[in-house]
C-alpha positions in Angstrom: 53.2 -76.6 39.0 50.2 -75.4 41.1 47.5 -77.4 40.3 47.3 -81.1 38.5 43.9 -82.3 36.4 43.2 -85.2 34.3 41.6 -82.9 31.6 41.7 -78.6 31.1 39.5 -77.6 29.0 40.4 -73.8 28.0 37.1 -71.8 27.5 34.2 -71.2 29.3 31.3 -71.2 26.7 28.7 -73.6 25.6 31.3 -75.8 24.4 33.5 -76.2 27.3 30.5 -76.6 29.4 29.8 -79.6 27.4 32.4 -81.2 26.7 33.0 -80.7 30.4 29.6 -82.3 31.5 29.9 -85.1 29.0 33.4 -86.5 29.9 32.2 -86.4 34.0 29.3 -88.3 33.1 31.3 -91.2 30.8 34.3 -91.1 33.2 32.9 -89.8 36.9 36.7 -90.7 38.4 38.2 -87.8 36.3 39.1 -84.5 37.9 37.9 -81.7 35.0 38.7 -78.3 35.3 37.5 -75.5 32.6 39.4 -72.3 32.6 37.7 -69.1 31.5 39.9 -65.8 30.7 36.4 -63.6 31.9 34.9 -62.9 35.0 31.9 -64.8 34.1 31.3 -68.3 32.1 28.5 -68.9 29.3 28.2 -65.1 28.0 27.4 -66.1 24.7 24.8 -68.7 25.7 23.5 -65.4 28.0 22.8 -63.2 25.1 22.2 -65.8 22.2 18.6 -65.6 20.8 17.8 -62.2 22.1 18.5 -63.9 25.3 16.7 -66.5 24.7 19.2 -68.9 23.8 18.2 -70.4 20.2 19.5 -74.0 21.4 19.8 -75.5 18.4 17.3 -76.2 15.1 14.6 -79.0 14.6 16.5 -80.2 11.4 16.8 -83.6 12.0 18.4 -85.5 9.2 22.1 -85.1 9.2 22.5 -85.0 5.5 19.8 -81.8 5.6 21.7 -80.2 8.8 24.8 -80.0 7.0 23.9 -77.6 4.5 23.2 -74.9 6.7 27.4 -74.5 7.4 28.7 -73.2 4.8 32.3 -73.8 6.7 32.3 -77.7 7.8 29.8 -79.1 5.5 32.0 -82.0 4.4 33.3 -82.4 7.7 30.3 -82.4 10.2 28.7 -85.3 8.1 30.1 -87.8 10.3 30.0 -86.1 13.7 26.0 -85.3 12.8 25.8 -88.8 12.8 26.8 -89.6 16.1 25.2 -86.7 17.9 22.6 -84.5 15.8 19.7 -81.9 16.9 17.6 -84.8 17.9 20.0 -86.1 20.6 20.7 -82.3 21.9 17.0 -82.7 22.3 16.8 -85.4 24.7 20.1 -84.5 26.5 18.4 -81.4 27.5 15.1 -82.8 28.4 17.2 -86.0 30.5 19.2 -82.8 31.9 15.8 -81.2 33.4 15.0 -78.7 30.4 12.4 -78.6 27.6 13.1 -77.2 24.4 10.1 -76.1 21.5 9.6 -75.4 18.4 9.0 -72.0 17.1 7.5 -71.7 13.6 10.7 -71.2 11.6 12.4 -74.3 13.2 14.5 -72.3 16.2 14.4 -74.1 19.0 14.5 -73.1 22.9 13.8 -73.9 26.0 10.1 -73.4 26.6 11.0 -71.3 29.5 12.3 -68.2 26.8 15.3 -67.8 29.0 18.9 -68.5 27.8 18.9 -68.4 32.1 17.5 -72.2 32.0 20.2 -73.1 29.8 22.9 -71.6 32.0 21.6 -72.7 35.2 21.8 -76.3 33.8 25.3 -76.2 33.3 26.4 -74.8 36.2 23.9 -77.4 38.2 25.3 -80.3 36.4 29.2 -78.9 37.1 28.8 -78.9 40.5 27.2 -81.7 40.9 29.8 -84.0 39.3 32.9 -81.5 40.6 34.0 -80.5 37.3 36.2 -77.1 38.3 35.1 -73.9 37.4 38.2 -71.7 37.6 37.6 -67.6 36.2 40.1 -64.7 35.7 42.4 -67.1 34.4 43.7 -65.7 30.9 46.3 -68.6 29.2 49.5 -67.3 28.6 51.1 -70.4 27.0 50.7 -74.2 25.8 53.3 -76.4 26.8 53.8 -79.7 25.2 55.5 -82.3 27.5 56.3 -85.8 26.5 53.0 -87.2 28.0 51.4 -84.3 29.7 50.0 -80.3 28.7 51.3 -77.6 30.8 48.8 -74.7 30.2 50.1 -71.0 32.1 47.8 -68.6 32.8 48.0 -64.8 34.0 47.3 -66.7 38.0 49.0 -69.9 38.0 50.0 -73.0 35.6 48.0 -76.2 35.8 49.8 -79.8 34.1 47.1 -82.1 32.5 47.4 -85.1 30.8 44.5 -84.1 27.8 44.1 -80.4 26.9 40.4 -79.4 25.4 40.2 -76.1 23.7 37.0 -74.5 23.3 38.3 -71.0 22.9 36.1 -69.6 20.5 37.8 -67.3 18.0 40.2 -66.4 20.7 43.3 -65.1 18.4 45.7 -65.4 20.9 45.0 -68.9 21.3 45.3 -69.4 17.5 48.6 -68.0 17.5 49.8 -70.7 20.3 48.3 -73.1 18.1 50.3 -72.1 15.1 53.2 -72.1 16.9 52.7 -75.7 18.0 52.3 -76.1 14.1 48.4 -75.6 13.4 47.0 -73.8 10.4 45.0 -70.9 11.1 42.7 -70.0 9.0 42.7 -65.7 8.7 39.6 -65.2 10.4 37.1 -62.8 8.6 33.3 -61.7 10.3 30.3 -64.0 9.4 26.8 -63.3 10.1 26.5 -59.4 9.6 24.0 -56.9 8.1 24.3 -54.6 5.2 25.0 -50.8 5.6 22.3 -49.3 2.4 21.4 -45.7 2.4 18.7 -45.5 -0.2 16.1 -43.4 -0.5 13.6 -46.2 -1.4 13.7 -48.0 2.2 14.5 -44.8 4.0 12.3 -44.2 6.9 10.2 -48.0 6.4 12.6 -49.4 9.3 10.8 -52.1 10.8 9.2 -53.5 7.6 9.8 -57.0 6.4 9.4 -59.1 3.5 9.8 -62.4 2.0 13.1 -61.9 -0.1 15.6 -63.5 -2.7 18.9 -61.3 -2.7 21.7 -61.9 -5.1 25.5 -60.0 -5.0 25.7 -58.6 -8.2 28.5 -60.1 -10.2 28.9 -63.2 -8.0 26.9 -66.7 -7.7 26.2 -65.5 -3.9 22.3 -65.7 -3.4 20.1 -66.3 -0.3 16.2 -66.1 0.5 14.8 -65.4 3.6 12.6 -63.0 5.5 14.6 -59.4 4.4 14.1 -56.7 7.5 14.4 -53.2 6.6 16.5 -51.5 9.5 17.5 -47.6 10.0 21.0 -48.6 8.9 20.1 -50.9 5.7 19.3 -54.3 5.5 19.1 -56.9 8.1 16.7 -60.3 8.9 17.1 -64.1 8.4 17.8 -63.8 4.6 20.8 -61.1 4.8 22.1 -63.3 7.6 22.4 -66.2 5.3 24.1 -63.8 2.8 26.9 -62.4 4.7 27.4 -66.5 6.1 27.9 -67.7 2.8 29.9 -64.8 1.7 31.7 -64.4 4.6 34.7 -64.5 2.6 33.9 -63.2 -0.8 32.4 -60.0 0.7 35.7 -59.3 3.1 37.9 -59.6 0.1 35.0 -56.6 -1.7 36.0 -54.5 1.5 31.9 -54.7 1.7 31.6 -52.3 -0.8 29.3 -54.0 -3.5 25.8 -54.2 -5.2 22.8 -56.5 -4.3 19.7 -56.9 -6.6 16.5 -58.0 -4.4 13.7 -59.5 -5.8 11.4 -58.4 -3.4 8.6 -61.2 -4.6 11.4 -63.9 -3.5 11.1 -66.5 -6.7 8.8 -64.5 -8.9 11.2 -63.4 -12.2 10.2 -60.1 -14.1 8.2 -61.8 -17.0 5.8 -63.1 -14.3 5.5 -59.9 -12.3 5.2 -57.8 -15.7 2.1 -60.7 -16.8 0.6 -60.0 -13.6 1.1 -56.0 -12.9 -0.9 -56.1 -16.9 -3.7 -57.9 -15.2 -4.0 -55.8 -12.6 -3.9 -52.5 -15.0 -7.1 -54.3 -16.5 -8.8 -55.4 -13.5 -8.4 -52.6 -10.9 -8.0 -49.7 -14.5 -9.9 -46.9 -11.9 -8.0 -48.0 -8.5 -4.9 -45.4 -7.5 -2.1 -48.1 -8.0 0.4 -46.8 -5.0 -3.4 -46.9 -2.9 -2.6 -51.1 -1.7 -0.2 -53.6 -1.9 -1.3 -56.2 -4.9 1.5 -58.8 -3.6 2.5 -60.0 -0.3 4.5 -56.8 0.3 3.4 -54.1 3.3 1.6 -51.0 1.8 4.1 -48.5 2.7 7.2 -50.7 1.0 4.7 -50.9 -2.1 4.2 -47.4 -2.6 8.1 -47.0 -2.1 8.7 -49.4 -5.0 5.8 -48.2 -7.1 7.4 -44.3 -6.9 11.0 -45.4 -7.2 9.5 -46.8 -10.8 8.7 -43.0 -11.7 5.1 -43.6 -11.2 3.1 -40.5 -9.3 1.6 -40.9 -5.9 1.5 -37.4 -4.7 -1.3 -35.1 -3.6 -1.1 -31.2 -3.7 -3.6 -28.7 -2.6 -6.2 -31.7 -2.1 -6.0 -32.1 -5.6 -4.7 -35.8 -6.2 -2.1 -36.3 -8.9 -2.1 -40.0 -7.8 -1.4 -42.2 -11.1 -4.6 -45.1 -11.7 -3.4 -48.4 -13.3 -5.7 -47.6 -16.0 -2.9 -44.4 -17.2 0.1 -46.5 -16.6 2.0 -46.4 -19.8 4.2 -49.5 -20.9 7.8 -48.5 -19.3 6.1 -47.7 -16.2 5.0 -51.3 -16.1 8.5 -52.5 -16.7 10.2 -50.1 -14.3 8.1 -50.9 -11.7 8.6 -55.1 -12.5 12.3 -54.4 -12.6 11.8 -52.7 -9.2 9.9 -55.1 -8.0 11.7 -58.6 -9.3 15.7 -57.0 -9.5 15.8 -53.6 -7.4 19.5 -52.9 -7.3 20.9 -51.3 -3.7 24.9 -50.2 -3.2 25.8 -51.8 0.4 28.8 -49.3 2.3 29.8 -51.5 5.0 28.4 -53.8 7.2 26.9 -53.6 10.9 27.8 -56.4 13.6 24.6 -58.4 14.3 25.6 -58.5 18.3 23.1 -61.5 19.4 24.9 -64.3 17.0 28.6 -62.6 16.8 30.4 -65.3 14.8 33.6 -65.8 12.7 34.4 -67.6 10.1 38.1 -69.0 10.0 39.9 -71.1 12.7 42.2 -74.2 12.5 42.4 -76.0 9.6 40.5 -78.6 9.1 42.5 -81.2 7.5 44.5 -81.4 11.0 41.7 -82.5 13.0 40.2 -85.9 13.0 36.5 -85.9 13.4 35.8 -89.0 14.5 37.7 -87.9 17.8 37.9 -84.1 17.3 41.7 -84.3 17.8 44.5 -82.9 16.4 46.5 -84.9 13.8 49.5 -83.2 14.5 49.4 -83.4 18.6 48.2 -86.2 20.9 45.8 -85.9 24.1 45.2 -82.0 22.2 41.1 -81.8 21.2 39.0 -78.9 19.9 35.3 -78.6 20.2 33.4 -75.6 19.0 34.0 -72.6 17.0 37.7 -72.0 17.7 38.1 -74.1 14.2 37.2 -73.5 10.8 33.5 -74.4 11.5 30.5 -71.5 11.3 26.8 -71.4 10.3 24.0 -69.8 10.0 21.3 -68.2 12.2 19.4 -70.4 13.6 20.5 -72.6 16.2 23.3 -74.3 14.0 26.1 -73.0 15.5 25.5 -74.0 19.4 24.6 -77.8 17.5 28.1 -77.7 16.3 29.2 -77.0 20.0 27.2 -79.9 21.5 28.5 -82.6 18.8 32.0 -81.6 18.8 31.5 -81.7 22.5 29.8 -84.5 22.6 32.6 -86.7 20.3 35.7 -85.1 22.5 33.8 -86.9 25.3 33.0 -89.9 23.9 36.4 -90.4 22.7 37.9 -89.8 26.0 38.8 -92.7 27.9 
């Protein structure tokens, strides 16, 4: 064997970083090396957030945080107690960075460069002479009786603890189910919706405050909805395709969402107020403005799509006035407003948050210790088990605490 550590940590992300950092700091006699298959380390962390790197979220209360995973909620209780958004917060600041607050609860460092975040790791890895060892793709896991033997397309390294922060690395997986783990079939979380419909067609760019619902199923999310030239994309969809991760691979993504496009309003309220509005503005043209928080151009979308005229020919104006909308009109355009129905084809990748859903099982990990049950001195930290989340920062938290607890129960 070529080269002998105390710890390998396999996978050069945010988590092995970490993990990496934590256990050097708790245990400075420890010779660390992290193994990355790529040319580069912390890609992810480089393109996260629009490269911005969306740190984690300014949730606070572990109880609250776990809600937004709709993989690990159970689980992450306990580990959210030991290290939760609050303490990434200060590890950062002690570690030379400051992270703020944006308006929706994303947090990143105030410099607006995932740069800060990388050039923090890699100051604090060479500073405490963790290894940082690229190119080197695993081949196989090795159990010994009380050592890891880890071979890689370059050489093959003994350890006494193995750390795997692999990501969803399915090669890895299948090691690990040959050393007896359950995998998890992985599935794509956190993607947008493929709609060609003639009411958003050409409004790409336009947003709105949202409820969305997959027809048929108890999936539902709210959220900012963006109109894209693809379909259907923003904060809210996000959610969606996280929760339903699995329901919606099993549909093929071929299925049927109904948007209410006034978020909680239902279509007795909208109906009340679109007849108040017939008596109030009776000689206004009604596609003219936008009489709820909706951008004009979506409006008049919504307000033709309910068979209501807004055309002009041969500057003569045909344009309806709420004064000669007749009683079905009213309805059709409530209904389009509070339940418009949209066919999804297919689903896009949303490239800045690329995450999976699926991994090892988590009944074989204990997370007081993010270790495996069935194999001593093995540990995972990170999204290479059954773990995901939503946008927003969430899923780099779940990096730092599982990170975090490998470390702290590393002696």
């Amino acid at each position: 064997m070529n080269s002998n550590f105390d710890i390998i940590i396999g996978g050069g992300g945010a988590a092995g970083f970490f993990t990496a950092i934590n256990i050097v700091e708790k245990n400075p006699k420890l010779k660390v090396a992290i193994l990355e298959r790529g040319k580069t380390v912390l890609e992810k962390v480089r393109i996260s957030g629009g490269g911005r790197c969306n740190v984690t979220h300014a949730c606070f209360v572990p109880y609250d945080l776990v809600k937004n995973y709709p993989r690990g909620e159970k689980e992450l209780r306990g580990p959210f107690h030991q290290f939760c958004s609050g303490d990434t917060i200060e590890w950062f600041e002690r570690h030379g960075v400051e992270l703020k607050i944006e308006d929706d609860g994303r947090m990143f460092p105030t410099s607006d460069s995932s740069q800060t975040i990388i050039d923090c790791f890699l100051l604090a890895t060479q500073k405490l002479g963790i290894q940082i060892l690229t190119g080197q793709s695993v081949q196989s896991i090795f159990k010994g009786e009380d050592y890891w033997k880890v071979e890689t397309n370059q050489e093959t390294f003994a350890c006494q603890k193995l750390i795997l922060t692999t990501g969803s690395n399915p090669k890895i997986w299948e090691m690990l189910a040959a050393l007896g783990h359950t995998i998890v079939p992985p599935v794509p979380s956190l993607f947008t919706f493929n709609i060609k419909d003639n009411r958003i067609k050409d409004l790409m760019g336009l947003s709105a405050f949202a409820k969305v619902k997959v027809k048929g199923s108890k999936l539902e999310a709210a959220g900012p909805l963006l109109i894209t030239h693809w379909g259907m994309s923003g904060p809210g969809i996000l959610k969606l395709s996280a929760w339903g991760a699995r329901e919606l691979y099993d549909k093929n993504y071929q299925f049927v969402i109904e948007v209410n496009w006034l978020n909680e309003v239902p279509f007795e309220e909208a109906m009340e107020k679109l007849k108040e509005l017939k008596q109030e503005h009776a000689k206004k043209v009604v596609s003219k403005k936008s009489s709820f928080e909706l951008p004009n151009r979506l409006w008049e979308s919504l307000v033709l799509a309910a068979g209501i005229d807004t055309s002009t020919a041969l500057g003569e104006t045909k344009e309806t006035k709420w004064a000669d909308l007749t009683k079905k009109q009213l309805m059709d355009l409530a209904n389009q407003l509070t339940n418009g129905q949209f066919q999804v084809n297919g689903k896009s990748t949303f490239k800045e948050e690329f995450v999976t859903a699926g991994g090892i099982d988590l009944k074989e990990i204990n997370f007081k210790t993010m270790e495996s049950k069935l194999h001593q001195n093995l540990f995972f930290a990170g999204e290479i088990v059954n773990i995901d989340a939503i946008t927003g920062g969430f899923n780099f938290q779940n990096a730092w605490t599982s990170g975090f607890i490998v470390a702290q129960s590393i002696t």
